[in-house]
C-alpha positions as a Markdown table, in Angstrom:
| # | Residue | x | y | z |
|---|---|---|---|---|
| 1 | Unk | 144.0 | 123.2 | 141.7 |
| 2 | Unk | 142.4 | 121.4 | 139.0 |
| 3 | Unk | 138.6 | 121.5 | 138.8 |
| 4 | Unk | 138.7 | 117.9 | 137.0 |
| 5 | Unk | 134.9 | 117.2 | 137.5 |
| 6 | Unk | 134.1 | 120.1 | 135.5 |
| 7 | Unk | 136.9 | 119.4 | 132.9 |
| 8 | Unk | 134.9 | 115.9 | 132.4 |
| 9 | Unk | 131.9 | 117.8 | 131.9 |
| 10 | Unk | 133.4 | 119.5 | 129.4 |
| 11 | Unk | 134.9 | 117.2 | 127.5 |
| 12 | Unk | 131.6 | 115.5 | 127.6 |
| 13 | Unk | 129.6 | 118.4 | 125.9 |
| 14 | Unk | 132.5 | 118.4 | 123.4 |
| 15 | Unk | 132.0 | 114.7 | 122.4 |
| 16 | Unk | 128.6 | 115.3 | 122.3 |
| 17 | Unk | 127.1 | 113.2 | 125.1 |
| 18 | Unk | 123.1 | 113.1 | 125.5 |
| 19 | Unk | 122.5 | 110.5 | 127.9 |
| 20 | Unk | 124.8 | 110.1 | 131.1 |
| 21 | Unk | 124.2 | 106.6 | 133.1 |
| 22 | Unk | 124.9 | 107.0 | 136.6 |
| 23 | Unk | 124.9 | 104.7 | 140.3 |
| 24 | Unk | 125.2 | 107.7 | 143.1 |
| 25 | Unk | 128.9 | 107.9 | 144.2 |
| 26 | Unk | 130.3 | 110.4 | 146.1 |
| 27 | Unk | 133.6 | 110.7 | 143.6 |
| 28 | Unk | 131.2 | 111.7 | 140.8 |
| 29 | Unk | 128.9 | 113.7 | 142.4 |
| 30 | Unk | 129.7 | 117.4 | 141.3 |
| 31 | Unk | 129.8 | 115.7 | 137.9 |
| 32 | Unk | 126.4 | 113.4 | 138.3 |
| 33 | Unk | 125.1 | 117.0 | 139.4 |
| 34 | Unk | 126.1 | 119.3 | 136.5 |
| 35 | Unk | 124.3 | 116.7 | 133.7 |
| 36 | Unk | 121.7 | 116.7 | 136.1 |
| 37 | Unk | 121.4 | 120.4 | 135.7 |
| 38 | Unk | 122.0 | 120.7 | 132.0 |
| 39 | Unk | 118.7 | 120.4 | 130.3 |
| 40 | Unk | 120.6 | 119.0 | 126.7 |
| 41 | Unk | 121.7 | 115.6 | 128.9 |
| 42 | Unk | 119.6 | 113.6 | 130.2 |
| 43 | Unk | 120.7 | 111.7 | 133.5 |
| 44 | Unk | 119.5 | 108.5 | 134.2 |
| 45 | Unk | 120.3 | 107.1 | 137.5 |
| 46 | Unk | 120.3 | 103.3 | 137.3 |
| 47 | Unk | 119.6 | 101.1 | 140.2 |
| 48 | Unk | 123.0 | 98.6 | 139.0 |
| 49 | Unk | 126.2 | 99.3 | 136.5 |
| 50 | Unk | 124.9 | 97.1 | 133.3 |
| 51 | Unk | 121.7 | 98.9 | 133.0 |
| 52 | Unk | 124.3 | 101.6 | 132.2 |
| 53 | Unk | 125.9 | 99.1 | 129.2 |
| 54 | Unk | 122.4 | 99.0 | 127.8 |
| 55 | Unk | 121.7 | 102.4 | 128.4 |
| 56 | Unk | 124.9 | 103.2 | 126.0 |
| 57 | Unk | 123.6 | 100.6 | 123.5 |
| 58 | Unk | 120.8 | 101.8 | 123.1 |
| 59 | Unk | 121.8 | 105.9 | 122.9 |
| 60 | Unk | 124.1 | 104.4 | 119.8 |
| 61 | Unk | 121.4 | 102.6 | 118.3 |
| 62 | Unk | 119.0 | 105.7 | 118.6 |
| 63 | Unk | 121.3 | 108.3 | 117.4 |
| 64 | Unk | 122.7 | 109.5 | 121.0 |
| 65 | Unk | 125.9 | 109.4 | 122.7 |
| 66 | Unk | 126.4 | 108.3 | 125.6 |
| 67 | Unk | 128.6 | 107.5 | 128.9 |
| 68 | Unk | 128.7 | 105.5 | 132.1 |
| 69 | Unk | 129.5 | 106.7 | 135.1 |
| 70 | Unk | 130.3 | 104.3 | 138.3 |
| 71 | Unk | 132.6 | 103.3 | 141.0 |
| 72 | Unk | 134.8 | 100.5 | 140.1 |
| 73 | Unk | 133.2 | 97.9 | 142.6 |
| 74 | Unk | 130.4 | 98.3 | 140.2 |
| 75 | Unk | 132.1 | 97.1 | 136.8 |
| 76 | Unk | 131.8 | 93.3 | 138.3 |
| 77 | Unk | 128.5 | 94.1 | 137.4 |
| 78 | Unk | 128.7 | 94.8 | 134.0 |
| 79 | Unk | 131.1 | 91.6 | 133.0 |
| 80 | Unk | 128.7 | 89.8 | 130.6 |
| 81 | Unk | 126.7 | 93.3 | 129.4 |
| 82 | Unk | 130.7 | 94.6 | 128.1 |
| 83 | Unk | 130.2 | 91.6 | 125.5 |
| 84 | Unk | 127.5 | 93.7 | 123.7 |
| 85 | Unk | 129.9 | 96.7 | 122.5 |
| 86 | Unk | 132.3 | 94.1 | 121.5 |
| 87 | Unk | 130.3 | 91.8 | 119.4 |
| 88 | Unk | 128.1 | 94.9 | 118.1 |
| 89 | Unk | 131.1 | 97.1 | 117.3 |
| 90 | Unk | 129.5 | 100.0 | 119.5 |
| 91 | Unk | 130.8 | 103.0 | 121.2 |
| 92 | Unk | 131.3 | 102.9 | 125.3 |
| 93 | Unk | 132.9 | 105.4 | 127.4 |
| 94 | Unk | 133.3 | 104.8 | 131.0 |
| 95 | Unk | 134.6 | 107.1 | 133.6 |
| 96 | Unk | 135.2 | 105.0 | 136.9 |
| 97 | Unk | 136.0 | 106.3 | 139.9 |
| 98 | Unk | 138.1 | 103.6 | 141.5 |
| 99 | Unk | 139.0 | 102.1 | 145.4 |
| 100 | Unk | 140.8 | 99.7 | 146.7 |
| 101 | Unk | 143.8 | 101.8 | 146.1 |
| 102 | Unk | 145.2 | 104.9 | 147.6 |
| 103 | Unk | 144.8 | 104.3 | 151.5 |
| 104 | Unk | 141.6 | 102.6 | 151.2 |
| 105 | Unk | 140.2 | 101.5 | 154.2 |
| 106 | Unk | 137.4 | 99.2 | 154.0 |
| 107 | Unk | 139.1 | 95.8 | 152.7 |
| 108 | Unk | 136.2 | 94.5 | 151.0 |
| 109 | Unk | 137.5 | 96.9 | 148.0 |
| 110 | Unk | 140.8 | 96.2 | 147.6 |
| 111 | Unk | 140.7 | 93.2 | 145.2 |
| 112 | Unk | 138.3 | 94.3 | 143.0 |
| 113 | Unk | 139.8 | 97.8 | 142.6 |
| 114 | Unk | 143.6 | 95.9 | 142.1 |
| 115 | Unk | 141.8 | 94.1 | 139.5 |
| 116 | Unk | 140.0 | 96.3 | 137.3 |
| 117 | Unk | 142.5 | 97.4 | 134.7 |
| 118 | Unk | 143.4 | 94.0 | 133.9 |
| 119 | Unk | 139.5 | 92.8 | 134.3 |
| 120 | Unk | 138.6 | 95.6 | 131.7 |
| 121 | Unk | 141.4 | 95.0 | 129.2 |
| 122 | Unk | 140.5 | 90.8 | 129.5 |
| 123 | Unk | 136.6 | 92.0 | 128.5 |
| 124 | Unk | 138.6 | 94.1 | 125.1 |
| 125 | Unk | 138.0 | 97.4 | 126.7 |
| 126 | Unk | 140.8 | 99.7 | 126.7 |
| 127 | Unk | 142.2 | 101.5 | 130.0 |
| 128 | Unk | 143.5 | 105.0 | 130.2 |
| 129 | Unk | 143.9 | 105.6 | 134.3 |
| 130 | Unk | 145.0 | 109.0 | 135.5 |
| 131 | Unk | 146.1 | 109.9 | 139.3 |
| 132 | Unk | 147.0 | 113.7 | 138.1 |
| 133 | Unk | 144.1 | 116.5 | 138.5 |
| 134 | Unk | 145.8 | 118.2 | 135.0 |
| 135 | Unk | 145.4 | 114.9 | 133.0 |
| 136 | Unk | 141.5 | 114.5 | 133.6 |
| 137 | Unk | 140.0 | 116.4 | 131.2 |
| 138 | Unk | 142.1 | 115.8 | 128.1 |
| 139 | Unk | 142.3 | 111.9 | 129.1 |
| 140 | Unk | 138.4 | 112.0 | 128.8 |
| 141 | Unk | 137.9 | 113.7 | 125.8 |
| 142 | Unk | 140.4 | 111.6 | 124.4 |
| 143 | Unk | 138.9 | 108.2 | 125.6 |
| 144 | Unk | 135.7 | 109.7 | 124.1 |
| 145 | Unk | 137.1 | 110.3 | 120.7 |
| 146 | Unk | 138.4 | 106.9 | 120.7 |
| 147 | Unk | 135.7 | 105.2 | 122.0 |
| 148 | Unk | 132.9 | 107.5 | 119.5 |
| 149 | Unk | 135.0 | 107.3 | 116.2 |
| 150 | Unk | 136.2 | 103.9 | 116.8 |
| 151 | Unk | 133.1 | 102.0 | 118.4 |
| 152 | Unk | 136.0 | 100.4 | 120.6 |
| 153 | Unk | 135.0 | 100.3 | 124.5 |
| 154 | Unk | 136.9 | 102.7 | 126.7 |
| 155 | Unk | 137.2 | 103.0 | 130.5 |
| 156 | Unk | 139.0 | 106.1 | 132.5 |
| 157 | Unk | 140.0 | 105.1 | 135.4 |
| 158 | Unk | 140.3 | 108.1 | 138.0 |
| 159 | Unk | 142.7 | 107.0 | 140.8 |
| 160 | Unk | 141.6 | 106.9 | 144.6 |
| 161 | Unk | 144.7 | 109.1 | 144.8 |
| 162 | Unk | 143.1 | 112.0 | 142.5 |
| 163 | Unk | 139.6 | 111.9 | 144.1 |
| 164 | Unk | 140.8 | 111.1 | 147.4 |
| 165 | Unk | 140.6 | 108.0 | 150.1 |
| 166 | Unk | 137.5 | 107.9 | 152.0 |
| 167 | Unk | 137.6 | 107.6 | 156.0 |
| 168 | Unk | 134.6 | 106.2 | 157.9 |
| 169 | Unk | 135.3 | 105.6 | 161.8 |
| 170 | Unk | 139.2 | 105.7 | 163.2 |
């Protein structure tokens, strides 16, 4: 089995990340945990997702790379702060870990995680999604070569199918 968190963490040290943005979420916690632990990144946890936009920003404007980590009911948040990158022609890679899909069970996620692809690519950010533990790592580093050499926004979407459905209760 594919150790995809660590194959993000890879591909992260390969782009060259220094600053990780994070909200705590269960799907990214081995990864939150290993930039945590290496003392070349530093790991900010924020308290919503568009601190993370201007967290990004502001890595690019001081020489840094960066990347945002969240779940995808957190990207409503950071709507009007994806305008920044856009206007500013500046770097932002996203890995989102999404619900509202694969046997979710809380209904208050589905629409928002149905609409996040199409949400993203209406804001000009472009969507690679993977649902296949093999595909994670060179999707990443990918999306951060893009996203670094390009100064073009880029999201990975990591399927509730690859990091599995949560179950509370029944």
């Amino acid at each position: 089995m594919t150790d995809w968190p660590a194959e993000i963490f890879d591909a992260l040290k390969q782009a060259d990340v220094r600053q990780v943005g994070y909200v705590p979420d269960a799907g990214h916690s081995k990864l939150i945990n290993a930039c945590i632990a290496d003392e070349s990144i530093d790991a900010t946890v924020l308290t919503t997702e568009e601190e993370g936009v201007a967290l990004a920003a502001g890595a690019w404007l001081g020489g840094d790379r960066a990347a945002l980590l969240m779940q995808s009911s957190g990207v409503g948040n950071c709507i009007n702060m994806l305008s920044i990158n856009q206007s500013c022609r500046m770097p932002l890679l996203m890995v989102v870990t999404m619900r509202g899909q694969w046997g979710e069970f809380n209904p208050w996620q589905v629409p928002m995680g149905q609409a996040i692809p199409e949400i993203f690519r209406q804001a000009g950010v472009l969507v690679y999604e993977v649902d296949e533990p093999d595909r994670v790592g060179e999707t990443v580093a990918q999306a951060a070569r893009l996203t670094y050499f390009s100064q073009t926004p880029v999201a990975v979407l990591l399927s509730q199918r690859l990091i599995g459905s949560k179950s509370f209760g029944r």
